[in-house]
N, C-alpha and C positions, 0 to 999 in steps of 0.2 A: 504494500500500500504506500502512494505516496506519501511526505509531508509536506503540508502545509507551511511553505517559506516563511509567513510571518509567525507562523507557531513555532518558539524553539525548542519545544519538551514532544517529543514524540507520543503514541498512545498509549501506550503501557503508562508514562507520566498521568497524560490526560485524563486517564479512565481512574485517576485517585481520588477522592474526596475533594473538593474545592476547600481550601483555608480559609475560616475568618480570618481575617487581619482587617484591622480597621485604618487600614492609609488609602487613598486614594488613589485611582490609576493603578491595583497590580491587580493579578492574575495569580494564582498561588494556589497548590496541592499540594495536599499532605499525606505526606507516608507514618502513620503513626504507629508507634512500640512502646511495651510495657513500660520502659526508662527512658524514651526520648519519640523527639521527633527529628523528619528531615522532612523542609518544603523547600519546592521548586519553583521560586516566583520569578514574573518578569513584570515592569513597569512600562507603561505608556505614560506618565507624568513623570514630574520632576517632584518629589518629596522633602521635606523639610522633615528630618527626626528631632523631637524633644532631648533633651539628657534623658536618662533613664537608668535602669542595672536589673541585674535577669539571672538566671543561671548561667552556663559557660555556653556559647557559641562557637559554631567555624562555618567561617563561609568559601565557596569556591566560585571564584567568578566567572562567569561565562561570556559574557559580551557587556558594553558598557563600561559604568565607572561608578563607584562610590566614594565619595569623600566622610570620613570619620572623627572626631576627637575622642580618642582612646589615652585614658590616663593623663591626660590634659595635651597632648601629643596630635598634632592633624595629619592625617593619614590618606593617601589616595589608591585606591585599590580598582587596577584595569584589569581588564581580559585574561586569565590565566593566572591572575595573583589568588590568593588564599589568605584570608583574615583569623585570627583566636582573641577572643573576648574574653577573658575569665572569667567565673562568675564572680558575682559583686561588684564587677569595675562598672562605673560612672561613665557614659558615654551619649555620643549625641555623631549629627552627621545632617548629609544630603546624596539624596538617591538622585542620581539624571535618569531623564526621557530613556529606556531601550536600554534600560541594565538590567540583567537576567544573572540570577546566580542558585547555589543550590547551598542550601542552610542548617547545618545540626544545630540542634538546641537540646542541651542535655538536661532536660523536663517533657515528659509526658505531656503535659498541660495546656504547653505555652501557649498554642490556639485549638481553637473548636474548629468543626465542621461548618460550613457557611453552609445557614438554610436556605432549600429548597424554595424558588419563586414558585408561587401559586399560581397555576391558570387564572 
């Protein structure tokens, strides 16, 4: 089967659960496990993140850019870079337009399943 050029997660991705996340402009699926998750987001907007702090993160980037304040430190992370967040650290950022990366969070939790629209 083909894919879908502007979709960059193939079906096996696609056919996962849709992730709540409450930011604007993504697209995101969740693989979830007893002790964690792993989502596959991509962005059509430009995001602004708050500071915040979380359990430990890694991310893998795929296309795009993210910029971060980790540990009071700004960070810019492209195509093929890989980020770690430890947990508890304090951090904030900006997501651009057409960033697609793939996410461990080492919590179960961290999102729900985004409900189903109703006819």
């Amino acid at each position: 089967m083909k894919q879908d050029k502007k979709e960059i997660f193939p079906e096996p991705v696609t056919a996962l659960p849709e992730a709540d996340i409450p930011l604007k402009g993504v697209k995101a699926y969740l693989s979830q496990a007893d002790r964690h998750q792993i989502i596959f987001m991509a962005f059509e907007e430009d995001v602004d993140l708050p500071e915040h702090s979380h359990a430990a993160q890694v991310g893998f980037v795929l296309e795009g850019k993210i910029e971060m304040v980790l540990d009071g430190e700004r960070k810019t992370f492209t195509k093929g870079d890989r980020y770690y967040i430890p947990a508890g650290m304090r951090h904030s950022g900006k997501i651009f337009a057409g960033y697609a990366d793939i996410t461990f969070f080492d919590e179960p939790g961290r999102y729900g399943v985004k409900p189903r629209k109703r006819d």
